[in-house]
MIGUKOL-828572 format. One record per residue (C-alpha): x, y, z. Coordinates in steps of 0.2 Angstrom, whole numbers, padded with zeros to 4 digits, always signed. Layout:
<atoms>
XYZ...
</atoms>
This chain:
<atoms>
+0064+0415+0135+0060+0420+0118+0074+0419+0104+0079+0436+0100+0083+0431+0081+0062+0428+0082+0058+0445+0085+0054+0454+0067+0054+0472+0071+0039+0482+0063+0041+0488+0047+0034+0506+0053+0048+0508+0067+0063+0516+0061+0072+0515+0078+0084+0503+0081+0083+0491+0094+0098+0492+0106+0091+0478+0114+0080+0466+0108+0081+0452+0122+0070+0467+0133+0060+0470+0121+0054+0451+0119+0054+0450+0134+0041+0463+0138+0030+0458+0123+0030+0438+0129+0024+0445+0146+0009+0454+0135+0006+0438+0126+0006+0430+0145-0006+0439+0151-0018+0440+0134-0018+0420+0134-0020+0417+0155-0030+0431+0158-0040+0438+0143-0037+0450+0133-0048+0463+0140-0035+0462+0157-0021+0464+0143-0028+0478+0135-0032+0487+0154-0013+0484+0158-0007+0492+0142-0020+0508+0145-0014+0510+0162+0006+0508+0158+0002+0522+0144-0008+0531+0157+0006+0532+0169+0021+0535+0156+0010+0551+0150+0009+0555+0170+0030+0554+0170+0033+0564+0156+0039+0550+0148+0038+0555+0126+0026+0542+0120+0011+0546+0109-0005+0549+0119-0021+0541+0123-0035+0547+0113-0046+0538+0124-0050+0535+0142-0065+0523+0147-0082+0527+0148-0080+0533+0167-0077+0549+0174-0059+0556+0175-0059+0560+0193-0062+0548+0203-0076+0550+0218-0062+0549+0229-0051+0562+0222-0065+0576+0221-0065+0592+0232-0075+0597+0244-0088+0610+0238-0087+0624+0249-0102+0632+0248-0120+0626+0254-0126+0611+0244-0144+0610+0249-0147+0630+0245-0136+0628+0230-0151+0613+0227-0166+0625+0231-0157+0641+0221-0156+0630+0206-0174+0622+0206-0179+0639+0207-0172+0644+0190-0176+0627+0183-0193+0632+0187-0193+0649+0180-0186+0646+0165-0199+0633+0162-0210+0645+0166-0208+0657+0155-0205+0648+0140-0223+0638+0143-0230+0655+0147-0222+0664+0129-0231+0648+0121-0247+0656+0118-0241+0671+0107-0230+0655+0096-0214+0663+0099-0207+0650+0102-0192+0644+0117-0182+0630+0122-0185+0623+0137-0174+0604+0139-0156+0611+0135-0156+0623+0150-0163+0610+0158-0149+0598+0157-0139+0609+0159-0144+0621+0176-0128+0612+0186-0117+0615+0172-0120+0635+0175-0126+0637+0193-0108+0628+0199-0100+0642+0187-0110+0655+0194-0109+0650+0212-0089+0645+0212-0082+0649+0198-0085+0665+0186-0080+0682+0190-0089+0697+0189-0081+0712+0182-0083+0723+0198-0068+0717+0205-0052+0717+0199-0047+0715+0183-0060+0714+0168-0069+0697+0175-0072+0682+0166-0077+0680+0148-0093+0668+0148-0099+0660+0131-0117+0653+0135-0124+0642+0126-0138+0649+0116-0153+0638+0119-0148+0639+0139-0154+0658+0138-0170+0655+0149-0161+0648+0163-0148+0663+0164-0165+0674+0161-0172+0665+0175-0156+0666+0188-0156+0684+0182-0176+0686+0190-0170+0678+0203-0155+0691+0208-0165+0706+0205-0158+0709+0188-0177+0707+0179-0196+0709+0182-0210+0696+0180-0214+0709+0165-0196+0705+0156-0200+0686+0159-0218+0688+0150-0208+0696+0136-0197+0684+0133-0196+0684+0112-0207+0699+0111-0196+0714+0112-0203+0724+0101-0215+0735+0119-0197+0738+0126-0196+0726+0139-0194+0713+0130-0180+0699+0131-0173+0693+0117-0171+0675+0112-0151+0671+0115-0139+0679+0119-0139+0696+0110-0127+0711+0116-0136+0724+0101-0154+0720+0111-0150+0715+0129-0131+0727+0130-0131+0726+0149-0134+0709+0151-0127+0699+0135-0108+0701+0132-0106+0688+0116-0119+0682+0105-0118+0663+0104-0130+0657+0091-0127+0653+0077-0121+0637+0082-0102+0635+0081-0097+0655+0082-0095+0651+0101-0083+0639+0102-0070+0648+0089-0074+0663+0096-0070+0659+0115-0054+0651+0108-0049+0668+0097-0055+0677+0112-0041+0667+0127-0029+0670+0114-0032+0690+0113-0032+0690+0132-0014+0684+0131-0011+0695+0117-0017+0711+0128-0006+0706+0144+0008+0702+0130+0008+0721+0125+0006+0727+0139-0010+0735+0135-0018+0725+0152-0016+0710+0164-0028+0698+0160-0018+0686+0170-0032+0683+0181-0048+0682+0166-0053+0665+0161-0065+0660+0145-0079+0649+0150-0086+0642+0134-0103+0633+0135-0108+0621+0120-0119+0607+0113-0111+0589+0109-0123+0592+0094-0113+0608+0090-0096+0601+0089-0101+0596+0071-0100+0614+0065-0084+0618+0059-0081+0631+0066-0084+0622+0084-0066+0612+0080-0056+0623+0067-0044+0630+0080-0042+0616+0093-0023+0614+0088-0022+0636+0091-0028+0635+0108-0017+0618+0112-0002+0625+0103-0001+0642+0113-0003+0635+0130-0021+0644+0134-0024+0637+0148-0034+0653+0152-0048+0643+0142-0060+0631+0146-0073+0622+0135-0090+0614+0144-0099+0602+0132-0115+0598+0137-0115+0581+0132-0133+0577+0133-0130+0565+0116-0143+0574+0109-0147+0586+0094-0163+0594+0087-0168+0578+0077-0162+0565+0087-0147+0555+0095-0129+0566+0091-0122+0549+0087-0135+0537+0086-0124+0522+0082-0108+0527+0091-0101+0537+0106-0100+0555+0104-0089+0557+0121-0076+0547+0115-0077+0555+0099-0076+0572+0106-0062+0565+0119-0051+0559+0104-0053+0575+0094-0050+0584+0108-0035+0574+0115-0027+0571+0098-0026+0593+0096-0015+0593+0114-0031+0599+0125-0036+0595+0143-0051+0583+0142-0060+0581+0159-0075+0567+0158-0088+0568+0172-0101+0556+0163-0110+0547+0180-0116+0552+0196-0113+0546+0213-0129+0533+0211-0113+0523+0199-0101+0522+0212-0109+0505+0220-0108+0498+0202-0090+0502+0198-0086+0495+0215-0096+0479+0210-0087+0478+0193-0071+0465+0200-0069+0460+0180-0069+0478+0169-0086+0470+0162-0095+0486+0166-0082+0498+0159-0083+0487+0143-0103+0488+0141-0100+0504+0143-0090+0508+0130-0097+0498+0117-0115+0504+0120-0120+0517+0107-0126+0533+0112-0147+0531+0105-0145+0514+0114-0142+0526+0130-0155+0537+0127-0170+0523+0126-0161+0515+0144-0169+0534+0149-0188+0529+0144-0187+0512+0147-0190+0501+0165-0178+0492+0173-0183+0475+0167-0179+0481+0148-0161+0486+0155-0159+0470+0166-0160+0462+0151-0153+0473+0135-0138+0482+0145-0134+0467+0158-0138+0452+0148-0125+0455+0136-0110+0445+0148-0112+0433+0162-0102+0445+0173-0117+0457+0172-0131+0448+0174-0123+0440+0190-0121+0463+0198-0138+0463+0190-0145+0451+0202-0139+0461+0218-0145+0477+0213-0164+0482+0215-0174+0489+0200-0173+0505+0211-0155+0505+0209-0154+0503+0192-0168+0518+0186-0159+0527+0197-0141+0523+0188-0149+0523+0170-0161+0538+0171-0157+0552+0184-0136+0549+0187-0127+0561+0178-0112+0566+0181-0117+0584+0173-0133+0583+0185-0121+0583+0202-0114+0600+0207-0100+0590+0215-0095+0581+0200-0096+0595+0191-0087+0608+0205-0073+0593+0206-0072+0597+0186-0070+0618+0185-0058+0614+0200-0046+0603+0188-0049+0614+0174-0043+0630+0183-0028+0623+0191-0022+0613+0172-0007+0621+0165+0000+0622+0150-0015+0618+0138-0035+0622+0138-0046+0610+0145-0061+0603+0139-0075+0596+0151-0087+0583+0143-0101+0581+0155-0114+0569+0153-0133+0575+0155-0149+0570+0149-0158+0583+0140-0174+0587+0148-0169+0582+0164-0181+0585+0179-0195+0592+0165-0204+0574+0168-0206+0558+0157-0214+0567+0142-0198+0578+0139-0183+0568+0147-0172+0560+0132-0185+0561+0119-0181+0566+0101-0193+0579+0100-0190+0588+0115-0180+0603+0109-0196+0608+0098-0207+0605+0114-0212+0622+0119-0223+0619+0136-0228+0609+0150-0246+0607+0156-0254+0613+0171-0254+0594+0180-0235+0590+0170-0229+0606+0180-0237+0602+0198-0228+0586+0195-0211+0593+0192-0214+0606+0208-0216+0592+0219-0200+0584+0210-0191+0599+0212-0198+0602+0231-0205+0621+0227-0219+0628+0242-0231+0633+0225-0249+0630+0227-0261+0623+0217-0272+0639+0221-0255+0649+0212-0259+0641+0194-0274+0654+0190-0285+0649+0176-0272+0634+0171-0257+0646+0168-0242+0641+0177-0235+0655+0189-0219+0660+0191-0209+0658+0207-0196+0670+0220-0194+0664+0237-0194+0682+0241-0180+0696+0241-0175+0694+0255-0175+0675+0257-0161+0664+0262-0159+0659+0243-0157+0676+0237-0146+0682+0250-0135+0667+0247-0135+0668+0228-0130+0687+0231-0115+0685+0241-0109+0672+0231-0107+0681+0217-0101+0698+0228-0087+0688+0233-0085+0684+0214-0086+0702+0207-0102+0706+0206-0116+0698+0193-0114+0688+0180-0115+0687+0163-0116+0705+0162-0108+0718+0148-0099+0734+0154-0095+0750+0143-0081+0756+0154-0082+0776+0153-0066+0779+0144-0061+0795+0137-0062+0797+0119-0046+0793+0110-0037+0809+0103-0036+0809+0084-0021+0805+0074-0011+0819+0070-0020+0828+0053-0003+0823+0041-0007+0804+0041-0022+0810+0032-0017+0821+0020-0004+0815+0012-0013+0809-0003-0022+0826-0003-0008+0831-0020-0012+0815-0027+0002+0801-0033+0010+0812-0047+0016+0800-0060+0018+0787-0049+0004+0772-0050-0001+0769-0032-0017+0755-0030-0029+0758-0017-0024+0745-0006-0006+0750-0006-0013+0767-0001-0024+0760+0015-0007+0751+0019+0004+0767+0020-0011+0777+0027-0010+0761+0042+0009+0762+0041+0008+0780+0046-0007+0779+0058+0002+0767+0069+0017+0778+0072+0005+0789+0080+0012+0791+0099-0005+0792+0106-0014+0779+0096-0003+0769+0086+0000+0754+0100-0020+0752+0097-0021+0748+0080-0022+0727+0080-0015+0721+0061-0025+0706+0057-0021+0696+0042-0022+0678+0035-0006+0674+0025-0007+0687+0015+0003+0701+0019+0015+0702+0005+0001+0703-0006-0005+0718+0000+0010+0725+0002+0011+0723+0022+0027+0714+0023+0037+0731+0030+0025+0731+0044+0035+0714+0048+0052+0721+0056+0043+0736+0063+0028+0729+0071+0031+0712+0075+0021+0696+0072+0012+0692+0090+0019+0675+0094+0017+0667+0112+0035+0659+0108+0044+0675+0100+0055+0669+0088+0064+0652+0092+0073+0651+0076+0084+0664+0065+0073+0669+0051+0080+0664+0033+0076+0682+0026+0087+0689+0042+0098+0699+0034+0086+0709+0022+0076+0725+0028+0058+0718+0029+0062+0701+0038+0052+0687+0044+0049+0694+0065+0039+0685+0078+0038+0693+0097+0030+0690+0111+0024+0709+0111+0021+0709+0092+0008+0720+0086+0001+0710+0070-0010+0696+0070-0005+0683+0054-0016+0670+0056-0012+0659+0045-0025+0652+0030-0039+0656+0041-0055+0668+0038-0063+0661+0052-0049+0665+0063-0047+0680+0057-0063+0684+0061-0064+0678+0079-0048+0690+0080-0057+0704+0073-0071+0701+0083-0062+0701+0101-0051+0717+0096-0066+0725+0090-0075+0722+0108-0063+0725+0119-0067+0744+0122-0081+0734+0134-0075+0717+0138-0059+0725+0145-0060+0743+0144-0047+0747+0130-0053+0753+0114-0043+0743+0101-0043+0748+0084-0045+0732+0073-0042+0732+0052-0044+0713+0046-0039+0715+0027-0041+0698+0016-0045+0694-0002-0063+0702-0002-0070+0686-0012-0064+0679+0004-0073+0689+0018-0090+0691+0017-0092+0677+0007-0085+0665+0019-0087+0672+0034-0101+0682+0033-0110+0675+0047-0096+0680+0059-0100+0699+0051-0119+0697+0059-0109+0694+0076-0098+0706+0074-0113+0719+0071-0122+0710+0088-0107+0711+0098-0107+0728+0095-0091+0728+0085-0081+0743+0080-0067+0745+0065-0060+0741+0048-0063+0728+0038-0056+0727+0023-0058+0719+0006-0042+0720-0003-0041+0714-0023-0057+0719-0025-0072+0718-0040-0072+0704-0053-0062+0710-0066-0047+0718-0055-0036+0701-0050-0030+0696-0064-0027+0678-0069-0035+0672-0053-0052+0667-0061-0070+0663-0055-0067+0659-0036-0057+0674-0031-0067+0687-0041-0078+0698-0031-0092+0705-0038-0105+0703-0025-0097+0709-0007-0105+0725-0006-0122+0717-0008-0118+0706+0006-0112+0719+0016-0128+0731+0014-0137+0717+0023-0131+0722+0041-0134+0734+0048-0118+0741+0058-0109+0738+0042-0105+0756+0035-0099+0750+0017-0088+0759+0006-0080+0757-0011-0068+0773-0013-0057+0775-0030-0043+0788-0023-0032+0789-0010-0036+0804-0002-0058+0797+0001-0047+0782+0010-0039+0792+0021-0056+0804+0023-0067+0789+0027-0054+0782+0037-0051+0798+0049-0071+0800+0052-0070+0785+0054-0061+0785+0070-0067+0800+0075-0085+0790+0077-0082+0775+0082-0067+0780+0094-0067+0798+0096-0080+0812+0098-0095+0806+0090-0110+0820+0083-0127+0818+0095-0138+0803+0088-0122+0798+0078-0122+0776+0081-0104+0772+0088-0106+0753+0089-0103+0752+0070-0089+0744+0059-0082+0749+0043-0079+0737+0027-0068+0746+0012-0065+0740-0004-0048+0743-0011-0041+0738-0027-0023+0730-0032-0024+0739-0048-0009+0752-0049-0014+0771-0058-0011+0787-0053-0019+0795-0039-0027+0809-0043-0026+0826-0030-0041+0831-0021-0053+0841-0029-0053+0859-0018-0071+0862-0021-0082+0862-0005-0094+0851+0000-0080+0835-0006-0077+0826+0013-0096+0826+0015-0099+0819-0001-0086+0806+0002-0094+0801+0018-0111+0801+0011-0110+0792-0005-0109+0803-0019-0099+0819-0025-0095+0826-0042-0077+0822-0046-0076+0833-0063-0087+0839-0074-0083+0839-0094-0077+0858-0096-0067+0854-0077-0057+0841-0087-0054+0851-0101-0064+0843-0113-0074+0859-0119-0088+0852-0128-0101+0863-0137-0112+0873-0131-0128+0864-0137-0119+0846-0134-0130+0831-0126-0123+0828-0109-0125+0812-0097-0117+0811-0081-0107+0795-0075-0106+0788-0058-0092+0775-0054-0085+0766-0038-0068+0761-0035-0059+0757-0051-0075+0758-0062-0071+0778-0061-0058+0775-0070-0065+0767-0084-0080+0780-0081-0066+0794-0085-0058+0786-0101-0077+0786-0107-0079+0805-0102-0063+0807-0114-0070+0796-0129-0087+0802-0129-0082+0820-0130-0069+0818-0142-0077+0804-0153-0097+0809-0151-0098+0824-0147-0106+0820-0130-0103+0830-0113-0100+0818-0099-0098+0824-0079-0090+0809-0070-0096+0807-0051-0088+0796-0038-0100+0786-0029-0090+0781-0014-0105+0770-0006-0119+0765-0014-0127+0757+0000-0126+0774+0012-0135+0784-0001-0149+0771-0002-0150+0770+0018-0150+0791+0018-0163+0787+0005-0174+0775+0017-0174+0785+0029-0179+0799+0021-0194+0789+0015-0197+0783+0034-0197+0802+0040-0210+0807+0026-0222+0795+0033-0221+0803+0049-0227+0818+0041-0205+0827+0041-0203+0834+0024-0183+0825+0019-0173+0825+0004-0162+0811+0001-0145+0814-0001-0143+0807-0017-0158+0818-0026-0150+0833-0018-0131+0830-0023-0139+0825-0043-0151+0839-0041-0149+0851-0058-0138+0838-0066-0142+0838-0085-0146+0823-0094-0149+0805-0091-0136+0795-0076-0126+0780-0081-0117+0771-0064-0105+0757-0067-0095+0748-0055-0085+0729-0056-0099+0723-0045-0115+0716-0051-0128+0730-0057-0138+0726-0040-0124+0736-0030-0127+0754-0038-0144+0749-0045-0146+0752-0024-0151+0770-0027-0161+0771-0043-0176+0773-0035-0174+0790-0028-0164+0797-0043-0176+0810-0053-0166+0809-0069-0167+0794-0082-0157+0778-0074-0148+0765-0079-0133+0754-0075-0118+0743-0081-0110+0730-0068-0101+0713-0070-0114+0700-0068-0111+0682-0069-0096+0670-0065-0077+0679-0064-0065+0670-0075-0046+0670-0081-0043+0684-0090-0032+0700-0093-0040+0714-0087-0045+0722-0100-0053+0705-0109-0062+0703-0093-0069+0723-0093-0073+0721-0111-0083+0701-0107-0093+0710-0093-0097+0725-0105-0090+0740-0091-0077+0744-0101-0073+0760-0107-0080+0758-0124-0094+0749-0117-0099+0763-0104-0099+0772-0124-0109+0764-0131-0125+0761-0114-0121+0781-0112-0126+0783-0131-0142+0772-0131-0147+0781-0117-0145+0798-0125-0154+0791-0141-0169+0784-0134-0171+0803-0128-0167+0810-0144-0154+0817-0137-0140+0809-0152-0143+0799-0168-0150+0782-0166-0138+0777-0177-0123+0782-0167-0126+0767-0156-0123+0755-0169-0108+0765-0175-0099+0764-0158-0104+0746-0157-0095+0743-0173-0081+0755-0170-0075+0747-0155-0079+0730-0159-0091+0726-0147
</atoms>
């Protein structure tokens, strides 16, 4: 027996040891084992002791990996219950199809992807077959997140149930003739089919993640029972490298959403080549997974395996195995068996004596066609373990190899996700392959055809039932006829209508009270979903705390140290705001499931995401082109807005760009107000559009993106003359004219007008003051609430003169008899009002705050940029002197004045 005095306790264990005797005891036995048996049998002794501690719930630090083998073991997996051989015939007919179609769509060099659906056909046709409910049954269905690259083969499954034509097939990638078929999964170009858009690469997997958690959220509030709706998300091994793949593992582990499931197609390969050429990307993605509290379920080799497993007496197998990098794999897939008999088995005497009992037959088959992704078994056995998991989401890494059934040209090699077609002869061979009745005499002119075993064949019949019995087809996008939502009651809206009296009030303290008020609303105010990241008391939101709630799966475990003040610290189960933490991309994803779920579930949800606007569309602007695709509806906000407003700060959190950003999309209606009241204007309409009673032709599936300012000043009343609201909501009104502000200038005097956005109206004003008080100038002061609205007014005015309809743009007709040359200003680059100078008939020019932000008051920063008030001076009487309007030499007498 080992002397306990011996034993030197590790200097990382801060436990004691209430008995050290046992605990040499059981490290002599490892020792005993290491020196008689190896220390491959000590190592397999430790794994499995861990493996069953975990098992008992006994509190030790997990595994962050398994061997090389699947999870489940051959025994342990579930009978399928379903037809095997017609699940076989169903799926070679999509894998053909899609094939098809993608070769076909080659001559026009639009391009396709042929191998990833191809690797990946069992991976969706168990789902489909077993698995993923339809939303005509109960509920709202599941919520599928399809790989991107996959979309032929769920076009071709689609073909197959009725759903498309042979037309939409020869479409694919050419939409543009109206039965076209777009490229991935699009919901804006294909809203009947395609719920979430999955490329780029990574917005799925955060997105499915964000997406489980507003399920819960839903059912939480008792909005709707989502008990029964499951997140399927379908994703590349390749993929897992973007960011935003992995960013929010530990959300998903940490709230129990076991209502998620991750399938990665672990085909080890990327565009370019091996994922992880000189290592295992499995185990890499098992550890990762693993070590943020998920699921993982591995189903890496087919039945073909389970003779060598059986064979494999000394772990030697399961060792090669692991140590064999992944590109090392992929060549095993082009090779012949003599090359494997002698790289993969030679490495251990152990090997080389299996090696001698199995036939070269054996091992191709093994190393080149057994995948456990590839066998709807393995795969069924999966799905089943991830449904019945509790507690945590589950991830399913399931080993495939890309290209698979395509032929020896496409299977494993490194090119193969540029490879666009198949010949005429490679396309015969896969049919016999595959076992499809297709003649030779079908292949007219060398074009390969595409194939239906008829509508009313046994494999159509079948694949109809099946997803009968599951609710219906699937993927598919449902708009729920719901009635519109009734509007907020008119006092929320007008209460900045007398303006802020002698109180300052900054625009983003006045889009928080407008929200404060909206939510009370007893018809529409548990709709509203407060989303935030950490920053809440910055913009003032911290009184929606006690009120509202923080959504929290947990509630609140602990008494909140702020307790016993008004605005405390409150997490429940049923909260109403959504804090997410330091996270724009999770943020995002949360805005983007609230702002769909008037069609993934039926409930119209009325999302505002507000964050540092340097912040938004900066970081996460990619996540804005999804929202726009998903056919997203709400606010976004950008809060401590334009380069010159957060003081202090400096060059990383001055915005001067966003709105230039935002005019790139599309379904982004972007607005930069200065008052009060055009928040609460825009807001209303807003509503009204995008939940309410939209005007004939009016676009719904549009979201909103507001600038508001943290810079306190009064808030001025609304102006009562007509026309105001549609101005707001069209870009441009005129806030005040030089004898409206009391300014009285003379009769003869020079006049300019001045159009400013958000704060830059305020600057705009003093100018107004300076220049009639100072030089004699007569200024008129517009507010230019959207710059980018006025300009698309503007294009399409252009587009209807081409088609021979006589239009005005808005912006010409609002600046229509205005005297003088226009000056706009705003705290964003000149590019954002320079928008509209095209289509203004006057003289044009602009001031903005181009360059880097930096530290600075906020007046030193407005005076570095030149948009200053005395700045706006001095640009305003150049203007008017290249006219002749003033003295050239007042120009140089303001410069000097203000010390420019």
């Amino acid at each position: 027996m080992t002397d306990p005095k011996a034993i030197q306790p590790s200097e990382l264990d801060q436990l004691p040891d209430r008995d050290p005797e046992e605990t040499a005891e059981w490290q002599a036995s490892l020792d005993a084992v290491a020196k008689a048996a190896g220390p491959h049998r000590a190592a397999y002794l430790m794994r499995r002791t861990l493996e069953r501690a975990e098992g008992a719930g006994i509190a030790l630090p997990q595994l962050l990996e398994t061997d090389y083998v699947n999870t489940i073991p051959t025994a342990a997996e579930p009978a399928v219950d379903g037809d095997e051989a017609m699940e076989s015939r169903i799926t070679a007919w999509n894998r053909w199809n899609a094939a098809a179609m993608v070769s076909r769509g080659s001559k026009y060099g639009v391009g396709g992807h042929i191998a990833t659906f191809a690797s990946a056909a069992w991976l969706y046709e168990t789902g489909f077959n077993h698995f993923f409910r339809g939303k005509e049954g109960d509920g709202s269905g599941d919520q599928l997140y399809i790989q991107g690259h996959a979309s032929p083969g769920i076009y071709a499954r689609a073909f197959l149930d009725g759903r498309l034509t042979e037309a939409h097939l020869d479409n694919f990638r050419r939409e543009a003739g109206g039965d076209g078929l777009p490229s991935y999964p699009h919901p804006r170009r294909l809203p009947w089919l395609w719920e979430f858009p999955t490329v780029s690469m990574g917005l799925g997997p955060i997105s499915a993640i964000y997406q489980a958690r507003f399920n819960r959220y839903l059912t939480s509030r008792g909005i709707k029972d989502l008990s029964n709706s499951h997140v399927w998300a379908f994703l590349g091994d390749g993929e897992m490298d973007e960011p935003e793949s992995t960013t929010a593992l530990t959300l998903a582990s940490r709230e129990g959403l076991d209502n998620l499931t991750f399938v990665v197609n672990c085909n080890l390969q990327r565009l370019d080549g091996p994922v992880r050429a000189n290592f295992k990307i499995v185990q890499e993605l098992e550890a990762q997974f693993r070590g943020a509290g998920w699921n993982v379920v591995k189903t890496l080799w087919g039945t073909a395996w389970d003779e060598l497993f059986q064979l494999d007496t000394t772990g030697a197998l399961v060792r090669r195995l692991r140590e064999v990098p992944d590109a090392q794999v992929q060549t095993y897939q082009t090779r012949d068996a003599a090359y494997i008999r002698e790289d993969f088995f030679g490495k251990d005497p152990a090997l080389v004596e299996m090696a001698k009992l199995l036939s070269d037959d054996k091992i191709i088959e093994c190393f080149q066609l057994s995948r456990g992704g590839h066998e709807a078994r393995k795969v069924y056995a999966a799905y089943r373990a991830a449904l019945s998991h509790t507690g945590a989401p589950t991830v399913i890494l399931a080993q495939t190899v890309k290209g698979h059934t395509l032929g020896d040209g496409f299977a494993s090699k490194n090119a193969n996700h540029q490879m666009k077609k198949l010949s005429a002869d490679e396309f015969k061979a896969m049919r016999d392959r595959l076992e499809l009745p297709i003649k030779d005499s079908d292949f007219v002119d060398g074009q390969v055809p595409y194939g239906h075993p008829g509508a009313d064949s046994p494999e159509v019949r079948y694949l109809q039932e099946r997803r009968a019995a599951l609710g219906g087809p699937a993927p598919a996008r449902r708009v729920h006829p719901v009635a519109p939502l009734p509007a907020p009651a008119e006092k929320a809206f007008t209460a900045f209508d007398k303006g802020s009296g002698s109180q300052n009030v900054a625009t983003t303290m006045a889009f928080v009270r407008l929200v404060k008020d909206l939510v009370r609303d007893k018809e529409t105010g548990k709709r509203w979903v407060p989303i935030v990241p950490d920053e809440a008391r910055t913009f003032g939101m911290e009184s929606l705390f006690p009120s509202l709630g923080i959504y929290s799966p947990k509630g609140q475990t602990y008494e909140p140290v702020d307790r016993d003040q008004l605005m405390y610290y409150k997490e429940a189960k049923n909260g109403q705001i959504l804090n997410e933490g330091i996270t724009e991309a999770g943020s995002m994803a949360d805005f983007i499931a609230a702002s769909t779920s008037y069609s993934t579930h039926g409930e119209p949800m009325i999302p505002f995401y507000i964050f540092y606007s340097m912040f938004g569309w900066q970081r996460t602007a990619d996540q804005m082109w999804q929202l726009g695709d998903q056919l997203g509806r709400g606010f976004l906000v950008g809060a401590t807005a334009g380069r010159t407003t957060l003081t202090g700060e400096g060059l990383q959190h001055a915005d001067g760009h966003s709105p230039v950003i935002a005019a790139t999309n599309p379904a982004a209606l972007s607005y930069d107000p200065a008052f009060a009241y055009e928040i609460a204007t825009i807001v209303k309409d807003g509503l009204r559009r995008m939940y309410g009673e939209a005007a004939p032709g009016e676009d719904q599936d549009v979201f909103y993106y507001l600038t508001v300012y943290n810079e306190p000043v009064q808030q001025p009343a609304k102006p009562s003359a007509a026309g105001i609201d549609e101005g707001i909501l069209k870009g441009l009104y005129r806030f005040n004219t030089a004898e409206s502000a009391g300014l009285t200038p003379a009769a003869n005097a020079a006049r300019i007008q001045l159009l400013g956005s958000g704060t830059a109206i305020h600057w705009a004003l003093k100018a107004q003051r300076l220049l009639a008080e100072e030089w004699g100038v007569a200024a008129d002061v517009w507010s230019a609430t959207s710059w980018t609205e006025l300009r698309r007014d503007a294009l399409e005015a252009d587009a209807a003169l081409l088609r021979g309809e006589e239009r005005v743009p808005y912006v010409r007709q609002a600046l229509q008899g205005a005297e003088g040359p226009v000056l706009a200003v705003s705290d964003y680059m000149r590019q954002v009002p320079d928008q509209i100078a095209q289509w203004v008939e006057q003289d044009y020019s602009s001031l903005g705050a181009d360059g880097f932000g930096l530290s600075e008051t906020r007046e030193a920063a407005r005076r570095h940029f030149g948009v200053d008030a005395e700045s706006i001076v001095v640009a305003a009487l150049a203007q008017l002197a290249r006219r002749g309007e003033v003295q050239a030499t007042a120009v140089k007498e303001a410069r000097e004045k203000y010390g420019l």
